[in-house]
C-alpha positions as CSV (number, residue, x, y, z in Angstrom):
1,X,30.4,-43.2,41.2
2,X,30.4,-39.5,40.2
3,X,27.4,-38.1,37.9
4,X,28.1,-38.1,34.5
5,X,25.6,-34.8,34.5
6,X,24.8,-32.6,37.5
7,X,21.6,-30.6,37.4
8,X,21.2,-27.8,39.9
9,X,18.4,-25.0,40.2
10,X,19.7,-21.6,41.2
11,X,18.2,-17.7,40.8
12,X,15.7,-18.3,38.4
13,X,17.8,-21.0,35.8
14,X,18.7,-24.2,35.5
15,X,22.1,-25.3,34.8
16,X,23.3,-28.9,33.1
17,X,26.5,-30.0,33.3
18,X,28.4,-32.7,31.7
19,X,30.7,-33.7,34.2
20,X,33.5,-35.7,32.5
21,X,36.8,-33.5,32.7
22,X,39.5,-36.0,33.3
23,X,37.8,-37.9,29.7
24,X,37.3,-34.1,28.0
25,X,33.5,-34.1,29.0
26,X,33.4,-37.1,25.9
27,X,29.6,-38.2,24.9
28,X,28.6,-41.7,26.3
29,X,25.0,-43.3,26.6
30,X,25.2,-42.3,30.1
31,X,25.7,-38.6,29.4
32,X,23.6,-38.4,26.7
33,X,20.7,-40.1,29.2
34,X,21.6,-37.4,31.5
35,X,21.3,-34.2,29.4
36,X,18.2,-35.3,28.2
37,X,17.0,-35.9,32.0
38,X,18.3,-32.5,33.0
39,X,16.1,-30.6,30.2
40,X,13.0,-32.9,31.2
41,X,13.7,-32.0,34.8
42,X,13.7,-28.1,34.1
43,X,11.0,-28.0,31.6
44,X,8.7,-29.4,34.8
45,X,9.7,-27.1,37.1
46,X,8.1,-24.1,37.8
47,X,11.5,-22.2,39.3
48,X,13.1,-22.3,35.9
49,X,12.9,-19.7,33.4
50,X,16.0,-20.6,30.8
51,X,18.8,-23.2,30.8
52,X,22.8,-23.6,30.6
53,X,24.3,-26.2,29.1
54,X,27.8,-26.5,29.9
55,X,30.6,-28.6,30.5
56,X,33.0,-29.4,34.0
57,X,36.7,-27.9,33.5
58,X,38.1,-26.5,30.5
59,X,35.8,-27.8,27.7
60,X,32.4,-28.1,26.9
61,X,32.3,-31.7,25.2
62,X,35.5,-33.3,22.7
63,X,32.5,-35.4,21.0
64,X,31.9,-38.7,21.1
65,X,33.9,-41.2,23.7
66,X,35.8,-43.0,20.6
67,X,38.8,-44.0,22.5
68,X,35.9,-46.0,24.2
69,X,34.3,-47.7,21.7
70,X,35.3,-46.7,17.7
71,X,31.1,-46.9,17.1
72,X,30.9,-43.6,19.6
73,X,28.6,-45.4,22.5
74,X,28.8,-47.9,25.0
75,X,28.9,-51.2,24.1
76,X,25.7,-52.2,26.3
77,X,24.2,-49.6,24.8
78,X,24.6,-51.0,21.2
79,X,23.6,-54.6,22.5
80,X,20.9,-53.2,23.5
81,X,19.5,-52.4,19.6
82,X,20.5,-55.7,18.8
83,X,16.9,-56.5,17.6
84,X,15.1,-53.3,17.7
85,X,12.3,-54.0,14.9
86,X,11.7,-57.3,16.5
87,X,13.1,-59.3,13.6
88,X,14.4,-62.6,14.3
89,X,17.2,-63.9,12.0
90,X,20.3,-65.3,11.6
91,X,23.7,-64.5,13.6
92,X,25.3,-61.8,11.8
93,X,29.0,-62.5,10.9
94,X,32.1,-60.3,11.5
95,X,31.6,-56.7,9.9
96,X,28.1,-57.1,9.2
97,X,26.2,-53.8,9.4
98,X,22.2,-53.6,10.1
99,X,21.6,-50.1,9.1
100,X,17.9,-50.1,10.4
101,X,20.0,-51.1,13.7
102,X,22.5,-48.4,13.4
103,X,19.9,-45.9,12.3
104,X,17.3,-46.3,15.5
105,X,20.5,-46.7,17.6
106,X,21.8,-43.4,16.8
107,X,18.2,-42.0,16.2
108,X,17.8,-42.4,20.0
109,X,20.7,-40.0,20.2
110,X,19.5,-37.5,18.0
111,X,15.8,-37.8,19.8
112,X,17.2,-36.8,23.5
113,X,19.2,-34.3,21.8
114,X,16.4,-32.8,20.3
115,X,15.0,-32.4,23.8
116,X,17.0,-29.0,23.9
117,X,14.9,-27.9,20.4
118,X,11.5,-29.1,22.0
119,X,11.8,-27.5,25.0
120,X,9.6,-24.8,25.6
121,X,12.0,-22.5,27.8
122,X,15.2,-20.9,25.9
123,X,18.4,-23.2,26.2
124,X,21.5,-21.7,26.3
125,X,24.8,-23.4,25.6
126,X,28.3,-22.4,26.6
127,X,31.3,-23.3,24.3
128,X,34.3,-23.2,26.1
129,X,37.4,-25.0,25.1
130,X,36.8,-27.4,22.2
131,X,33.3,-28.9,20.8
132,X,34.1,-31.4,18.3
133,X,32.4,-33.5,16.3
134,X,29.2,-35.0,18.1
135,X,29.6,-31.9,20.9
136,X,28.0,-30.1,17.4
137,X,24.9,-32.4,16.9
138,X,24.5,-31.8,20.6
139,X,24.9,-27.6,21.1
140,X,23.4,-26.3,18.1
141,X,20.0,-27.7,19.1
142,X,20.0,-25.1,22.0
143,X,18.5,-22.0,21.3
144,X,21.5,-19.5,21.8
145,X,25.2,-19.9,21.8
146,X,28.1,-18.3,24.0
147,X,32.0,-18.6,23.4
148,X,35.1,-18.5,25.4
149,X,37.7,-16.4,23.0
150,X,39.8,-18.8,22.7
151,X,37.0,-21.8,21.8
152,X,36.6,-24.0,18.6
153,X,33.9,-25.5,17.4
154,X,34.1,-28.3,14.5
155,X,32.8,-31.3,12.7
156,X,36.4,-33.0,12.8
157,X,34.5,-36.7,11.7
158,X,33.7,-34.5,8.1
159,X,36.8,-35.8,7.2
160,X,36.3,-39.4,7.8
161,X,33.7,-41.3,10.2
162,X,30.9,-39.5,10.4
163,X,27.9,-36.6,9.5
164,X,26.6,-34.7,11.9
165,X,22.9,-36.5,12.7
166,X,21.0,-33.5,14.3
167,X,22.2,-31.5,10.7
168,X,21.7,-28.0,12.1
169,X,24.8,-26.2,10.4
170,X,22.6,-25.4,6.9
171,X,20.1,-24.2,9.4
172,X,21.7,-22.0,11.5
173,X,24.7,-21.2,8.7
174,X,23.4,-20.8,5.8
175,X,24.6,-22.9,2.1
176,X,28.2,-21.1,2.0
177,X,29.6,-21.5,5.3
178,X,27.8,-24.8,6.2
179,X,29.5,-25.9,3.0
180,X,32.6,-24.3,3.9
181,X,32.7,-26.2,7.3
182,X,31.0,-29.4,6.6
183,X,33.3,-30.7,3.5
184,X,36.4,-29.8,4.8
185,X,35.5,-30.4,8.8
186,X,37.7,-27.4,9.8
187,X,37.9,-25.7,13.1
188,X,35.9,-22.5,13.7
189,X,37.3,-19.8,16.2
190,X,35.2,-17.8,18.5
191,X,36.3,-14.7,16.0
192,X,35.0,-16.5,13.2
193,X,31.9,-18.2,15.0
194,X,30.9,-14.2,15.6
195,X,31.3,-13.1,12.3
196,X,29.5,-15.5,10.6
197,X,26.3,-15.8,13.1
198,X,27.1,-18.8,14.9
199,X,27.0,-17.3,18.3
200,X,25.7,-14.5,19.8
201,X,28.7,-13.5,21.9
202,X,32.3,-13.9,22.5
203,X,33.7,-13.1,25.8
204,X,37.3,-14.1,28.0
205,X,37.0,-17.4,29.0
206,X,37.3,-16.5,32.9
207,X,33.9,-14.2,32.5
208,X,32.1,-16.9,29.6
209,X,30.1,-18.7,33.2
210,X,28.9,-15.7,34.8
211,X,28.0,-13.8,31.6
212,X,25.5,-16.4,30.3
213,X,24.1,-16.8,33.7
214,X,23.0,-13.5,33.7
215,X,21.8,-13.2,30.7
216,X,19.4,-16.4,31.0
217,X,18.7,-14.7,34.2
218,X,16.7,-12.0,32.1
219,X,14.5,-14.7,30.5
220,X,12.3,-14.3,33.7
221,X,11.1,-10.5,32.7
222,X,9.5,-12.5,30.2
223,X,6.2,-15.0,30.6
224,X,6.4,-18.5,30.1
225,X,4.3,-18.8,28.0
226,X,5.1,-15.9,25.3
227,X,8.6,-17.4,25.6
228,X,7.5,-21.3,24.6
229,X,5.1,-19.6,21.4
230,X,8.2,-17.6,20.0
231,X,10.8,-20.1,20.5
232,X,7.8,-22.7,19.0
233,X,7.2,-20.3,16.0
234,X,10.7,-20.2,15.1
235,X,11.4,-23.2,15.6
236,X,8.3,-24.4,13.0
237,X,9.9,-22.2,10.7
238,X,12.6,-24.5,10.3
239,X,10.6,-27.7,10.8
240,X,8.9,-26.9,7.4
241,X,12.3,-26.3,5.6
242,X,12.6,-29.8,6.1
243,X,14.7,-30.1,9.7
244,X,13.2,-33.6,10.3
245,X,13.9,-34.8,7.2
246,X,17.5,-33.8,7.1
247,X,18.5,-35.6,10.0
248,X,16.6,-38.9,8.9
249,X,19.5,-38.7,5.8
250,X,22.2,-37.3,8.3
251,X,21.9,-40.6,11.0
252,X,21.5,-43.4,8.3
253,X,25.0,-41.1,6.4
254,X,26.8,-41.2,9.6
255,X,25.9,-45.0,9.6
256,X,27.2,-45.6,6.1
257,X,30.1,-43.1,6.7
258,X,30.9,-45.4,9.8
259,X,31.0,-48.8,8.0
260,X,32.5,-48.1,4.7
261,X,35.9,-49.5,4.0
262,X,37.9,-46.1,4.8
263,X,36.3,-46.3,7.9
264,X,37.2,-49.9,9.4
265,X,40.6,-49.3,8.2
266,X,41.0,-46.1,10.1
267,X,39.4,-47.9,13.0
268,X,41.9,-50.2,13.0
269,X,44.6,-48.2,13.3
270,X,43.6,-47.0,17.2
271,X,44.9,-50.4,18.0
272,X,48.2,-50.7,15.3
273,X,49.2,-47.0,15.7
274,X,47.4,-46.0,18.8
275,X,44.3,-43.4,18.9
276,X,46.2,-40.0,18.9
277,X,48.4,-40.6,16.1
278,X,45.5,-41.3,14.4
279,X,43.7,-38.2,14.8
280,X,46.6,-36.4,14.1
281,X,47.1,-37.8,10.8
282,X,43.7,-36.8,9.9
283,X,44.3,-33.4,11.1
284,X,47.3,-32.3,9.9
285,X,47.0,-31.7,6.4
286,X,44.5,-28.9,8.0
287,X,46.2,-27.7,11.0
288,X,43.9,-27.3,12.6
289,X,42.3,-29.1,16.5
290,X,45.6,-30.2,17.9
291,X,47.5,-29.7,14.7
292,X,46.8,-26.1,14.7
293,X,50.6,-24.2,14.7
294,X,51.3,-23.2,18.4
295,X,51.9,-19.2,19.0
């Protein structure tokens, strides 16, 4: 079986990748397990002075593994909040929703993704390709952000199916453009990404690896510890804006976003029209993700 994350310690960083391509380097339990391992692996050891978090091939992560399983996560993974508050009661019939389920189920996503926000060394993710939908609730908890040119980043599942969980775009965007991008779910180009403070640089797609390797490469002219009290100090900053709480109301929305009658219909139509006709029709009233006019 090949590792759905490789880990690997080299010149002074660690690098994490999600090693999916042939499936888009799409979120399962399984990858999600193995990020979370890979930042508690190089927060221990002492040869590590930054991360990169990347992804295998030509994209950093599409989002959640939907053509899997519509709910966005394995199906063991589900059973396995079947009774998470230890209440015993009576079979649930079809299309029954237990939101305190839902909520603690996709809680535990939001919780190793916050891994990257609690970890005291700087965490650098590289957006090449596409990062769609979940990919979001997943990179904008590192601490710094790199694009390929010719990358897009998205919350796609704004449009139906979803809010993003780990809620950083008011944080790191600001009311205008998290508003701009959040109701309407469009794509956002490298150019654009720049401009509006996304991410810190843009740079060809066939230098994006080596760049941000050396730049977390300079982290080690820096102490440890003076590193983990300014990222902490920031990072407090926006814990009393009210991070924590904003993600309580984005999982338990992505829930209800999930199970409302929009939703199930649109679910069903993987099976009746088949998954990428599907995604097309939500995407090409904006023309944008694979809808977006070819050059």
């Amino acid at each position: 079986m090949t590792e759905p994350v490789l880990y690997v310690e080299r010149d002074d960083i660690a690098i994490i990748s999600i090693n999916r391509p042939h499936k888009k380097n799409t979120l399962t339990d399984a990858v999600i397990q193995g990020i979370a391992d890979g930042i508690d692996r190089a927060t221990k050891s002492p040869d590590v002075c930054a991360i990169v978090l990347r992804g295998e091939g030509d994209t950093f992560t599409a989002g959640y593994d939907l053509a899997a399983s519509p709910s966005g996560s394995d199906a063991d993974e589900q059973r396995r909040w079947s009774t998470p508050y230890g209440a015993k009661g009576p079979e649930p019939r079809e299309g029954a929703w237990d939101p305190v389920r839902d909520w603690q189920f996709m809680g535990n996503n939001v919780k190793r993704f916050m891994k990257i926000w609690e970890c005291p060394k700087p965490v650098l993710g590289e957006v090449k390709g596409w990062a769609i939908g979940g990919a979001t609730d997943l990179v904008m908890c590192c601490d710094l952000l790199y694009m390929a040119s010719d990358a897009h980043i998205g919350y796609a599942p704004s449009r139906i199916y979803g809010t993003p969980t780990t809620m950083m775009w008011v944080y790191r965007l600001g009311l205008e453009h998290a508003k701009q991008f959040i109701l309407t779910g469009r794509a956002i180009d490298a150019d654009t990404a720049y401009r509006i403070g996304l991410v810190s640089h843009v740079c060809p797609p066939d230098e994006l690896g080596a760049f941000i390797e050396e730049e977390a490469r300079r982290f080690r002219h820096i102490p440890a510890n003076q590193l983990a009290l300014n990222k902490l100090l920031i990072n407090q900053a926006f814990e009393n804006m009210g991070l924590r709480t904003s993600q309580l109301l984005g999982t338990f929305f992505d829930g209800i976003t999930r199970h409302t009658e929009e939703a199930r219909q649109w679910v069903e139509g993987f099976s009746e029209k088949g998954f990428r006709e599907v995604i097309r029709e939500r995407d090409a009233p904006w023309q944008d993700y694979g809808e977006r006019p070819r050059e």
